[in-house]
C-alpha beads as a LAMMPS data file, in Angstrom:
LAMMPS data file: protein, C-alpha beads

109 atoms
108 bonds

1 atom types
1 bond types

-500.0 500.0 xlo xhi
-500.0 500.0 ylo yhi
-500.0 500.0 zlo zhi

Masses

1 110.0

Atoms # bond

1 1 1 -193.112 -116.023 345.538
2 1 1 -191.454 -119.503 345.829
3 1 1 -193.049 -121.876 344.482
4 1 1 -193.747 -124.850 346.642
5 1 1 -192.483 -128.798 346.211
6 1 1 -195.634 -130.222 347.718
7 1 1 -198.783 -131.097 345.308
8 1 1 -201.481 -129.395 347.833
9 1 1 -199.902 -125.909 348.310
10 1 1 -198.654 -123.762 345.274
11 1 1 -196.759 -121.181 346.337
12 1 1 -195.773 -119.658 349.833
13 1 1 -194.552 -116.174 350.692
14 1 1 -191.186 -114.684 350.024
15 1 1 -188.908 -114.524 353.178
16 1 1 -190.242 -118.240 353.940
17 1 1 -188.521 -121.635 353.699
18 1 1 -189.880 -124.928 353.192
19 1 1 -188.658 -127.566 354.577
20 1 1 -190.221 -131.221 353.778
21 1 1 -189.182 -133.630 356.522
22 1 1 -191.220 -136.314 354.234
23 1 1 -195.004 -136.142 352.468
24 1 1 -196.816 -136.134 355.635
25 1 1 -194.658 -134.004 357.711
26 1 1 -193.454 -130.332 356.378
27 1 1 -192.920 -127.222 358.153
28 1 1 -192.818 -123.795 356.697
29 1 1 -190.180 -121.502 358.389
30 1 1 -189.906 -117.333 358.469
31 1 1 -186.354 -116.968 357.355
32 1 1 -185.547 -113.762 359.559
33 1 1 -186.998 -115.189 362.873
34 1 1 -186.225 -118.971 362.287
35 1 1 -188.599 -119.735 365.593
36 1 1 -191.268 -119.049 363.602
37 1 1 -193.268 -121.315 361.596
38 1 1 -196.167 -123.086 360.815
39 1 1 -196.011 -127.574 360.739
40 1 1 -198.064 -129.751 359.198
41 1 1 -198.006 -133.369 360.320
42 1 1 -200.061 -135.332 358.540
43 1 1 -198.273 -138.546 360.764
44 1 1 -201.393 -139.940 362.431
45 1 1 -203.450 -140.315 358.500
46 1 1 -205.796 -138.791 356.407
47 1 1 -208.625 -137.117 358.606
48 1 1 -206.223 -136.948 361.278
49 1 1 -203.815 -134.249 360.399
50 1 1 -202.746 -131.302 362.220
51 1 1 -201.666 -128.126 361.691
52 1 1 -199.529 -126.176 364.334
53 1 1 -198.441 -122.082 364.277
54 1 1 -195.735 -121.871 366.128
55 1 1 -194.226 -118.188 367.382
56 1 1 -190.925 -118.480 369.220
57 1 1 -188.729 -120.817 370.648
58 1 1 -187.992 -119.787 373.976
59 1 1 -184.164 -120.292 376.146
60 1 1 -184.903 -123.715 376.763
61 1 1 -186.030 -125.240 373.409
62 1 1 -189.921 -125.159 374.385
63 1 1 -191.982 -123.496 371.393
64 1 1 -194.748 -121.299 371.905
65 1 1 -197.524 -123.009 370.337
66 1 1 -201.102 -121.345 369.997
67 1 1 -203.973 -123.793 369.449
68 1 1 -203.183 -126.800 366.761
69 1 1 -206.001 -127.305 364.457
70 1 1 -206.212 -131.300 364.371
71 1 1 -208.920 -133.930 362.407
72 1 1 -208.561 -132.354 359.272
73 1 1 -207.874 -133.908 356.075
74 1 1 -204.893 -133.428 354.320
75 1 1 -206.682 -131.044 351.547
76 1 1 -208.092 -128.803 354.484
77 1 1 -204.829 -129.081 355.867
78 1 1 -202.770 -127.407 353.794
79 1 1 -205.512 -124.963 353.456
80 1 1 -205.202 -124.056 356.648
81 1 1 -201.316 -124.101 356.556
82 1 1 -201.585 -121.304 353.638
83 1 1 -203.941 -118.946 355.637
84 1 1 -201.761 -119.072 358.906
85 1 1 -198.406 -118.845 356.735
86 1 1 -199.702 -115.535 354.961
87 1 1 -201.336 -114.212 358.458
88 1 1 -198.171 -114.729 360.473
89 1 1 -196.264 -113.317 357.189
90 1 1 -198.210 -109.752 357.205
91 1 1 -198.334 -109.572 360.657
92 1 1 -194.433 -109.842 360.398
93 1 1 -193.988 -107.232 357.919
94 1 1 -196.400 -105.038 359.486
95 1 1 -194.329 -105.104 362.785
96 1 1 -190.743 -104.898 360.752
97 1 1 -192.562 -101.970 359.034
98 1 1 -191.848 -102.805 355.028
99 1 1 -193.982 -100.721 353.122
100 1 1 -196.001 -103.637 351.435
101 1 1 -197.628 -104.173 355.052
102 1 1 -198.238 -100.662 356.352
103 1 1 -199.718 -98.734 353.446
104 1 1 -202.976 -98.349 355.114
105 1 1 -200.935 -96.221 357.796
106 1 1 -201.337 -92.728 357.092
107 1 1 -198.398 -89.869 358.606
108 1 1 -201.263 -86.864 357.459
109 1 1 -203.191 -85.333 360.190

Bonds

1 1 1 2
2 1 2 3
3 1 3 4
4 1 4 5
5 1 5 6
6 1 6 7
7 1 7 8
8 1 8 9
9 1 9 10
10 1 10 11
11 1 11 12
12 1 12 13
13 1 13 14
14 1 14 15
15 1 15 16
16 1 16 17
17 1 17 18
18 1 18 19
19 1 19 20
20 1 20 21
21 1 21 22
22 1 22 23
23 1 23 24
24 1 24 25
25 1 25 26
26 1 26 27
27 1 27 28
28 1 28 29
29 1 29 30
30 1 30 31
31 1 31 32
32 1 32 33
33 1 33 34
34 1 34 35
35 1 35 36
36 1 36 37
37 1 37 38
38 1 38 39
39 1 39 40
40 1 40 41
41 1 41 42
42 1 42 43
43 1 43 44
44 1 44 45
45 1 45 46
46 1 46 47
47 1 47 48
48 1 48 49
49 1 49 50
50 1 50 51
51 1 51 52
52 1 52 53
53 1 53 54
54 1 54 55
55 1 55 56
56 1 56 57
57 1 57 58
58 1 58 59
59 1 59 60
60 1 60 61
61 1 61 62
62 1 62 63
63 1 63 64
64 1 64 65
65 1 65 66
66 1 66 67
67 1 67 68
68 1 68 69
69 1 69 70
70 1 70 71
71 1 71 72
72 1 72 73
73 1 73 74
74 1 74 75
75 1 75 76
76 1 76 77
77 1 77 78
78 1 78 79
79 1 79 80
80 1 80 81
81 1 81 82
82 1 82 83
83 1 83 84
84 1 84 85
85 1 85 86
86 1 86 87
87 1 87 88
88 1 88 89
89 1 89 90
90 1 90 91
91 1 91 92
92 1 92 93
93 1 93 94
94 1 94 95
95 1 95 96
96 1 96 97
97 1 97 98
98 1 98 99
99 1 99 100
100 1 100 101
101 1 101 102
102 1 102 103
103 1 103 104
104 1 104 105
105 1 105 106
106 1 106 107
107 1 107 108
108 1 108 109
């Protein structure tokens, strides 16, 4: 696993990219389907951050966005960040079917 640049998160899943726009702004981005990620912005203060899954892009540039989490502080955060990075990351290997994902599958009748 990567290990990540920012002091609040430690490491992030293999197959994801960090990219640190600056200390209050950082988005973490699925390298295989680059129109999905999860952002932090932490832009508005402490208390006041928000955290944002994103899961496509569509033709004209508009992300699909399911509900921000907002008014957290940056600790919860980037908390929340790591459980939506790892979710969005199994669900995405479960779909792509790599083993590590699908072992609770079973082909015996």
């Amino acid at each position: 696993m990567p290990e990540s640049e920012t002091e609040d998160l430690d490491y992030y899943p293999s197959g994801w990219s960090e990219e640190i726009h600056d200390e209050y702004y950082i988005e973490w981005i699925l390298d295989d389907d680059q129109t999905i990620f999860v952002r932090l912005d932490g832009t508005m203060g402490d208390g006041q951050y928000s955290v944002t899954p994103i899961t496509g892009v569509n033709a004209e540039g508009e992300e699909f966005v399911t509900k921000p989490l907002s008014g957290l502080s940056r600790t919860g955060a980037f908390d929340v960040a790591a459980t939506l990075i790892y979710a969005m990351n199994g669900v995405a290997g479960r779909l792509n079917g790599e083993a590590e994902f699908t072992g609770d599958i079973s082909d015996e009748s």
